[in-house]
Each structure stands twice: as structure tokens, then as C-alpha cells.
C-alpha positions in Angstrom: -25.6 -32.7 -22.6 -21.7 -33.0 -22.2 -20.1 -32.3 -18.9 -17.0 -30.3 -19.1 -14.4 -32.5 -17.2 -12.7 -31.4 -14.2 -8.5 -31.0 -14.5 -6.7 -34.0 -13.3 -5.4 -34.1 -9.8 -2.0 -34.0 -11.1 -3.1 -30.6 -13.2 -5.1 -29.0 -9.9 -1.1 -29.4 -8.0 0.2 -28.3 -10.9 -1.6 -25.1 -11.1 -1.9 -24.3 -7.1 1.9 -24.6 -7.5 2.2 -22.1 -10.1 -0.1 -20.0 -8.4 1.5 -20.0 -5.1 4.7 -18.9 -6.4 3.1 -16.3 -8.0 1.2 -15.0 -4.5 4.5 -15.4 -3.0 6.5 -13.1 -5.1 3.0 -10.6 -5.5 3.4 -10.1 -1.3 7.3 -9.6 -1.4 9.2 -12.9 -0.7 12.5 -13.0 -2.0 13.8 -15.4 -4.9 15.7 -17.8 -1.9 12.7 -18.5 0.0 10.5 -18.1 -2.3 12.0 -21.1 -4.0 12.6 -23.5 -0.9 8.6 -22.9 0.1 7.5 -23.8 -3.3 9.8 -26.6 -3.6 9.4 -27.8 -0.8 5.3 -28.0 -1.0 5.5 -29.7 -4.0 7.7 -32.7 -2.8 5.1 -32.8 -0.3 2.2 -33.0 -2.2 4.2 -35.7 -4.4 4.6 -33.9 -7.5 7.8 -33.6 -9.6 8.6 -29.8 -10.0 11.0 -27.2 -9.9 11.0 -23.4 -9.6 13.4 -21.0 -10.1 12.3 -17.5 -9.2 14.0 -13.8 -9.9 12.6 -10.1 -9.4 10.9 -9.6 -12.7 10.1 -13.7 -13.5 9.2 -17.0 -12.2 10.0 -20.2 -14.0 8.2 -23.1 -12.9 8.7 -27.3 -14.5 6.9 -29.6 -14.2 7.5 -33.9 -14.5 10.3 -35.7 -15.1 13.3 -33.9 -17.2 12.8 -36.1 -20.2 9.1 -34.7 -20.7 9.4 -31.5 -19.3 6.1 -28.8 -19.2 7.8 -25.3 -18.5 5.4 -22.3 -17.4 6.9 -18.5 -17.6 5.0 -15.7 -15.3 6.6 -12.3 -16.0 6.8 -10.1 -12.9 7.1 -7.2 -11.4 9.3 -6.3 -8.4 7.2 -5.5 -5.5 6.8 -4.2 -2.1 6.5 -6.3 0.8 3.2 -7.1 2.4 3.7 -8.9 5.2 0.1 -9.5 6.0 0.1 -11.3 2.8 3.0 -13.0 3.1 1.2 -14.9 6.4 -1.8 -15.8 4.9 -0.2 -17.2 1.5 2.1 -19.0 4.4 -0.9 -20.5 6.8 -2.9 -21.7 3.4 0.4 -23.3 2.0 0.8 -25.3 5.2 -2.5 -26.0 5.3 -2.6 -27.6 2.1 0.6 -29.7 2.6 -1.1 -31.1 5.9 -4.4 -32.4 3.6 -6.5 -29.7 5.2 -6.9 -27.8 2.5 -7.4 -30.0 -1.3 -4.9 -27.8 -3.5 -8.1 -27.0 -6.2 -9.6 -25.0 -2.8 -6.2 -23.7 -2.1 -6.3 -22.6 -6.0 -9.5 -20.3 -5.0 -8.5 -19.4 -1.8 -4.9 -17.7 -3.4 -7.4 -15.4 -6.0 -9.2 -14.0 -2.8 -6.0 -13.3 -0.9 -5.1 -11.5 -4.2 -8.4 -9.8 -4.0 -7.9 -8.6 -1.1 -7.6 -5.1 -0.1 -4.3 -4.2 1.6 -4.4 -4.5 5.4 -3.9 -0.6 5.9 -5.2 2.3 3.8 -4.3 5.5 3.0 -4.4 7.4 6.0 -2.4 4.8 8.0 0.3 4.5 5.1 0.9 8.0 5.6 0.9 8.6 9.6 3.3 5.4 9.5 5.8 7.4 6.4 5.5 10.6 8.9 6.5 8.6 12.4 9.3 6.7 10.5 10.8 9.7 8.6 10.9 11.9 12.2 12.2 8.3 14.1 15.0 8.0 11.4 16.2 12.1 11.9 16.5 11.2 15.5 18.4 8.1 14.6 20.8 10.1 12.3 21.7 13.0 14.9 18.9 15.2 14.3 17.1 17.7 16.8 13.6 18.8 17.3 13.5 20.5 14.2 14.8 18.0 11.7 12.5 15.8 13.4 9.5 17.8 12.4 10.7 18.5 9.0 11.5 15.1 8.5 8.0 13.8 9.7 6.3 16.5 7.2 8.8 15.4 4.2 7.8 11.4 4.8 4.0 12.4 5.2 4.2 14.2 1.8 6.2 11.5 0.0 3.4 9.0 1.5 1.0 11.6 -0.2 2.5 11.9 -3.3 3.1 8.0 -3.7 -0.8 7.4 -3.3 -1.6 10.3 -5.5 0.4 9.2 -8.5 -0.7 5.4 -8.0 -4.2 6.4 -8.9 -3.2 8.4 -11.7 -0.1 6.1 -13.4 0.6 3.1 -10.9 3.4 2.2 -13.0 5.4 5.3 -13.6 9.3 4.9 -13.2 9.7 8.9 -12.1 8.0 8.7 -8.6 11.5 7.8 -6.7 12.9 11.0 -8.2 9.9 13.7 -7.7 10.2 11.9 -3.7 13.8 12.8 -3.8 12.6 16.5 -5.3 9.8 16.9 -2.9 12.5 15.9 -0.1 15.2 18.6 -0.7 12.3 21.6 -2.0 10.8 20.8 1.5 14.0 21.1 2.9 14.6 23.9 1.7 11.9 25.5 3.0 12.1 24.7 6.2 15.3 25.9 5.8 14.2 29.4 5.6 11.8 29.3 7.7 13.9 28.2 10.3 17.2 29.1 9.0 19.2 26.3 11.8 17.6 23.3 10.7 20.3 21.3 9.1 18.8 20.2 5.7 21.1 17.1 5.3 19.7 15.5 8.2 15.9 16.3 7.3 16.2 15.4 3.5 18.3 11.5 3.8 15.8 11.0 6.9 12.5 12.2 4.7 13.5 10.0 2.1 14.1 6.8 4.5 11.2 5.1 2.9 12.1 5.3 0.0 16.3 4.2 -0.4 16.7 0.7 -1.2 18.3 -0.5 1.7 16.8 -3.3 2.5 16.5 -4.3 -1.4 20.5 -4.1 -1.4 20.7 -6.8 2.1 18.3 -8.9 0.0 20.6 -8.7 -3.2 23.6 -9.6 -1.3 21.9 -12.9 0.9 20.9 -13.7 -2.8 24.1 -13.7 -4.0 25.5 -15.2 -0.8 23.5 -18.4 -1.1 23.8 -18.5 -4.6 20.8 -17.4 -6.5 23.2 -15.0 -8.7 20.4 -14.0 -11.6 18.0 -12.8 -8.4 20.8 -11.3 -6.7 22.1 -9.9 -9.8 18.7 -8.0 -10.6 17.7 -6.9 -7.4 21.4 -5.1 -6.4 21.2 -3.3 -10.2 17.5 -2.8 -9.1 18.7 -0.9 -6.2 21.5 0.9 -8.0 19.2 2.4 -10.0 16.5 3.2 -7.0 20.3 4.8 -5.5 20.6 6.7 -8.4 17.0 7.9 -9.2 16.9 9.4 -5.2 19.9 11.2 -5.7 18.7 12.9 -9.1 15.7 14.2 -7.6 17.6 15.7 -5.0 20.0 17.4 -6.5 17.1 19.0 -8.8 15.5 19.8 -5.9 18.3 21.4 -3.8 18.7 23.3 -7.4 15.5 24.5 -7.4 15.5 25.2 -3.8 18.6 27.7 -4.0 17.6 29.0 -6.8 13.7 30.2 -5.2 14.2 30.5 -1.8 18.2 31.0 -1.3 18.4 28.5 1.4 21.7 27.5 2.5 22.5 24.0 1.9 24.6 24.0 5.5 23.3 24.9 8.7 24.8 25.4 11.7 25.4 22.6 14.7 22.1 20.5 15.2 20.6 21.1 18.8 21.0 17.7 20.2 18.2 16.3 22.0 18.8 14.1 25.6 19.9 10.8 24.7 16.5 9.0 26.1 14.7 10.7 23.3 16.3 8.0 21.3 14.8 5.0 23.3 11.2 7.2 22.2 12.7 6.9 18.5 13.7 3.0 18.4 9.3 2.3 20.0 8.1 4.5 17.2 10.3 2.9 14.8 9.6 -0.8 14.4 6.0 0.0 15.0 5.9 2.1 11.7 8.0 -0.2 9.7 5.7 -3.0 10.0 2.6 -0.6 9.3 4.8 0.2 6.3 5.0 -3.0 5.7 1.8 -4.2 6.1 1.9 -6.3 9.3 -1.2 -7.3 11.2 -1.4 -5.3 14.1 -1.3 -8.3 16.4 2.2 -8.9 15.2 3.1 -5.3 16.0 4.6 -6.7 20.0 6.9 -8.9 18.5 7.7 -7.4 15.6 8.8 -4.2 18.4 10.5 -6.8 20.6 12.4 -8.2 17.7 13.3 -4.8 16.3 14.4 -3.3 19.8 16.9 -6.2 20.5 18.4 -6.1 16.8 19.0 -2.5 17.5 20.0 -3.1 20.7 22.6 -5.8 19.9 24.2 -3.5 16.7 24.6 -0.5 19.0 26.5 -2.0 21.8 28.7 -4.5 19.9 29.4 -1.8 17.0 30.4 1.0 19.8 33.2 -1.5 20.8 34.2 -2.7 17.1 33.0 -0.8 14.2 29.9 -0.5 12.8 30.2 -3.5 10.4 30.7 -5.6 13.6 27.6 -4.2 14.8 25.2 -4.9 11.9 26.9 -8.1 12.1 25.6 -8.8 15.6 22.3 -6.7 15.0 21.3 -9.2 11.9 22.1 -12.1 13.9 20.3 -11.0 17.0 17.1 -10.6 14.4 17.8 -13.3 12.7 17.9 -15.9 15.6 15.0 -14.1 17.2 12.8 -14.4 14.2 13.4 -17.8 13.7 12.2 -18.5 17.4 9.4 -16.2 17.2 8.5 -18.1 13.7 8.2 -21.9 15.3 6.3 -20.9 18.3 3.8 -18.9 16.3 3.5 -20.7 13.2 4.4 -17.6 10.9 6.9 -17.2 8.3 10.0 -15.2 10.0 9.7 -12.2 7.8 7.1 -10.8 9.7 9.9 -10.2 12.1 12.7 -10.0 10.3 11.8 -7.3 8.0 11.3 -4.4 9.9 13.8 -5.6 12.3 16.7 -5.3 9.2 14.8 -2.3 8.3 16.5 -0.5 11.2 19.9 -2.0 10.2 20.2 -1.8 6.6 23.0 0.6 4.9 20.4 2.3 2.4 21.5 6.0 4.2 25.0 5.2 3.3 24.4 4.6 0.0 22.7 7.6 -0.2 25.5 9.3 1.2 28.1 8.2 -1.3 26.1 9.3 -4.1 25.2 12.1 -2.8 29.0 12.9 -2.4 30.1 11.8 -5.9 27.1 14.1 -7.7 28.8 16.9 -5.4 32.2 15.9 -6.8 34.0 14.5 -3.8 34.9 11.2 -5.2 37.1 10.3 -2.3 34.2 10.6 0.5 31.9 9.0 -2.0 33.8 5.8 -2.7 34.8 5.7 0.4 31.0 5.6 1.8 30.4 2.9 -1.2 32.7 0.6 0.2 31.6 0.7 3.2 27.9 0.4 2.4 28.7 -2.9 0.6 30.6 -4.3 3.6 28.2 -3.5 6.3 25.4 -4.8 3.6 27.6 -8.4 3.7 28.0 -7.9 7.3 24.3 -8.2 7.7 23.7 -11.2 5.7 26.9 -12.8 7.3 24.9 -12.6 10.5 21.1 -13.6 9.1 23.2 -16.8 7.6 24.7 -17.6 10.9 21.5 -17.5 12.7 20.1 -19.7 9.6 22.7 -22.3 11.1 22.5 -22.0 14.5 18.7 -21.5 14.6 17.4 -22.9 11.9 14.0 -21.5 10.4 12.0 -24.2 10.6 8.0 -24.2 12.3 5.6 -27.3 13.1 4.0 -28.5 10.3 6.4 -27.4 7.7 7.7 -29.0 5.1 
């Protein structure tokens, strides 16, 4: 009887390389790191190979250029999962320090694949609800554009599970959000005709603008990966543009049913320590968004307050690109600390600590404006949505420099 002979030990390096790119970009990393990991773990594991990664396709060659073996994984862009994201981390430096042989590592990447996310339904929800009302209070809202904006995010969460079971890969869902947003709006509206429905529908739709895609696109292009950058800012253009649709369908719809002004009077401010209750809730729900273990939760709040706090005070003195400036830095350095003495990648951190600084409202805002034919307020909100955007990864770069993100044990 033959025995079917085991791969090579070259071809077992080969293929936990290819693999691990692959469970890298499935739990969210983008193109820049996701390259410098894998590269780097293959140096260390003494293996000629080089990958090149984008949004929608990893390229990965292996052995000397004369004798090339190429492999092409088509992908999808995905959301971020930062529990994920740690253990693909912990097993990839396990396997560059010999304690893992990469034909175990090979097995142990198909069960974190396997895996079922780290938080179901229910919690996916609650978290959409706490950061939709934490962002209305963020954006100058009052008690009632608080609520409405916690019962918009809880029914986007809702409809986002609903039409994963029935067409995960449907194109239409960021518009029927949008739609659910403004008809919702509307109705609370005229139910309660002085809630302002600006604030409650860009606040209800917070989880679903592209922001932090956008500061991703731009560090892309900023340290030179210009076919991932490329991709993921047209990526969220089109997110941009698919929000906005549905909302202006849904305001449609809206005034057409239920006559509900599209302005409302002042908002009722709330006192100003109702906003140190917004920036706990927050973080806390970003990384449940995100998928974060709930052990990382205290840093990943620490992190978040101090980005926060950094970008409010410097950009009351100097603008508000100064302030994401000096917010992004703040979370960037802070990561990067947090990252060596814990042993886990810096995303965990960073993340939902960008989260709260990223421009994806402003975007919103000049489309919204140029759909309602005020070019001037609309370009003018463009431009300066692209410059706070640089302004963030101007400060994430700096901290790159002056704190580099490097942990024991890694390559």
C-alpha cells in the first residue's frame, strides 16, 4: 500500500504564508500592514517570498525571481474583527519563534476562520444603539436626538443582520440604512415635532459612513501602496454616495407620508458633562463594533479618551485639522505603547480610537449639500474632509517615527 507523501517543508511555509495573508485581510488589516507582517514572517522562517496585498486581492511569490511560483486569492473588502486580528497576530509570532511548526499553524488559521465571531446579534445591536446616541451627543444633539439616534442605529444593526441571512452579499444594504435613517427621522419628527432630524439621521447612520475606510485610503497612499489606496478611497466614495441616496429617498418618502419638516427648531443643549458620559459610552461600543475582546475594552477606553481628549483641546486653539492632527498622534503613540507591553497588534487600540476622529460625518455633509444643490457648502465640506483625513495620517505617521510599532518577539 503507497503512502501519500507529506508536502515539503519548503511547501508547508509556502502555504501557511499564503494562508496567513489571507486570515489577515478576512479580519480587516489593511494592505500596509498586512504586507510588512507577512513579509516579514517569511524572512523569518527563511523563505524567499513576496506579497503584495489590495482590498479585493492578495498576490503572493514565491522563490527567487528567475523561477518565480505566483498565487492570486481574490477578495472581498471586509470589516474589521479585531478579535481576529489578535489571534491571527499571537499564532503568527508564535510560529516565527519555533513554537508553533507552520503545517500546525496551517490548521490552527482554518479554526480561527471557523470560528464564530466574538459577539452575536444582540450585542452587535445594543453596541449600533449606544454608538448612534454617543455620536448625536458628540454632534450637538439633545435628549431627543439622542434617543432617536440610538433607535435609528439599533434598527440599521437589525436590518444589517436581517439581510445577511437572506443575501450576505447584496450591494443595496448601505442605501435602505441611509432610507431607514431619514424615514425614522422623520417620524420622530412628527412625533416630536423639535427634534432636529439632521442631527438624528448623520448620527444614526455613524456606523455605517466610511470614515475610517477614507483615513485608511489616505495612510495607503501616504506610504505608498497607491493600487490599495486607490481602491479603498473609490471604495469609500461610493459607500459616500450610496448613504446619501438612501437618504434623500428616505427624506422623500418621509415628506411625502408624514409631512415632517426637514428643519427644526434650536436643539435643547444638554450640560456639557453629559459629553464626558458620551466619550465612556463611545470607545466601549466601537470596539464591540469591532469585535474586540472584552478584556481589551480598558485600554481600548483609555486610548480612545486621550485621542479625544488631545483633538479637542489642541483643535479649540488651532482648527480642527490641527486637532485630528494631535488626536491621531496621541492614539497613535499610545497604541504603539500599549502594543509592546501587551504583545498585541496596535489596532486593537487604534481602531476605535480613530474611530472617534475620522471625517466620515463631513463627508456626509458635503454630499449631502451637493444632492441639495448647494455646491459651494458642499465642496467646501469636501475639502475639508480630505484635509482633516491627511491630517490624521500625518499624525499616525509621526507616532510610527517617534514610537515605533514594534512588540517582543516580533519580527
Amino acid at each position: 500500500m503507497n503512502r501519500r507523501e507529506s508536502p515539503a517543508p519548503d511547501e508547508r511555509r509556502n502555504t501557511f504564508i499564503l494562508r496567513l495573508a489571507e486570515a489577515l485581510h478576512t479580519a480587516g488589516s489593511p494592505a500596509h500592514d498586512l504586507e510588512a507582517a507577512v513579509n516579514g514572517c517569511a524572512t523569518r522562517l527563511g523563505i524567499e517570498a513576496h506579497v503584495y496585498a489590495t482590498p479585493t486581492a492578495i498576490f503572493a511569490s514565491f522563490g527567487r525571481p528567475e523561477d518565480h511560483r505566483t498565487s492570486l486569492l481574490r477578495t472581498e473588502p471586509v470589516d474589521v474583527d479585531l478579535a481576529r486580528l489578535s489571534r491571527v497576530d499571537d499564532l503568527r509570532l508564535r510560529v516565527v519563534r519555533g513554537e508553533v511548526a507552520p503545517e500546525d499553524g496551517i490548521a490552527r488559521l482554518e479554526e480561527i476562520s471557523a470560528a464564530p465571531r466574538a459577539r452575536g446579534s444582540a450585542g452587535l445591536a445594543a453596541a449600533s444603539a449606544l454608538a448612534s446616541g454617543a455620536s448625536a451627543r458628540f454632534l450637538g444633539g439633545g435628549a431627543r436626538e439622542i434617543a432617536a439616534a440610538a433607535a435609528i442605529g439599533l434598527s440599521i444593526a437589525i436590518l444589517s443582520l436581517a439581510i445577511a441571512r437572506w443575501r450576505p452579499r447584496t450591494r443595496l444594504f448601505e442605501s435602505a440604512g441611509g432610507a431607514v435613517a431619514a424615514l425614522l427621522a422623520a417620524v420622530a419628527a412628527s412625533l416630536v415635532p423639535a427634534t432636529s432630524q439632521a442631527v438624528a439621521v448623520l448620527a444614526g447612520v455613524i456606523v455605517l459612513l466610511p470614515g475610517f475606510s477614507l483615513t485608511l485610503a489616505m495612510n495607503e497612499l501616504a506610504t505608498r501602496n497607491l493600487a490599495a489606496g486607490t481602491a479603498r478611497l473609490t471604495g469609500a466614495g461610493m459607500s459616500f454616495l450610496s448613504i446619501a441616496f438612501g437618504v434623500a429617498a428616505g427624506r422623500a418618502l418621509g415628506l411625502a407620508a408624514l409631512q415632517a419638516p426637514a428643519a427644526a427648531g434650536a436643539v435643547e443643549g444638554l450640560p456639557e458633562w453629559t459629553i464626558a458620559i458620551a466619550l465612556l459610552v463611545a470607545p466601549l461600543a466601537l470596539g464591540a463594533l469591532f469585535q474586540a475582546h472584552a478584556k481589551d475594552w480598558p485600554v481600548i477606553l483609555a486610548v480612545g479618551v486621550a485621542g479625544y481628549a488631545a483633538a479637542r483641546l489642541a483643535g479649540g486653539e488651532a482648527g480642527s485639522a490641527i486637532g485630528a492632527f494631535a488626536g491621531a498622534f496621541t492614539v497613535g503613540c499610545a497604541s504603539h505603547l500599549v502594543a509592546r507591553i501587551r504583545e498585541r497588534p496596535a489596532a486593537v487600540t487604534t481602531v476605535p480610537g480613530l474611530v472617534l476622529l475620522v471625517p466620515g460625518s463631513i463627508g456626509f455633509r458635503s454630499l449631502d449639500a451637493l444632492m441639495a444643490d448647494d455646491a459651494l457648502r458642499g465642496i467646501d465640506a469636501a475639502f475639508e474632509m480630505m484635509f482633516v483625513a491627511f491630517a490624521l495620517v500625518a499624525g499616525l505617521l509621526l507616532a510610527n517615527e517617534v514610537l515605533p510599532p514594534r512588540r517582543r518577539g516580533r519580527d
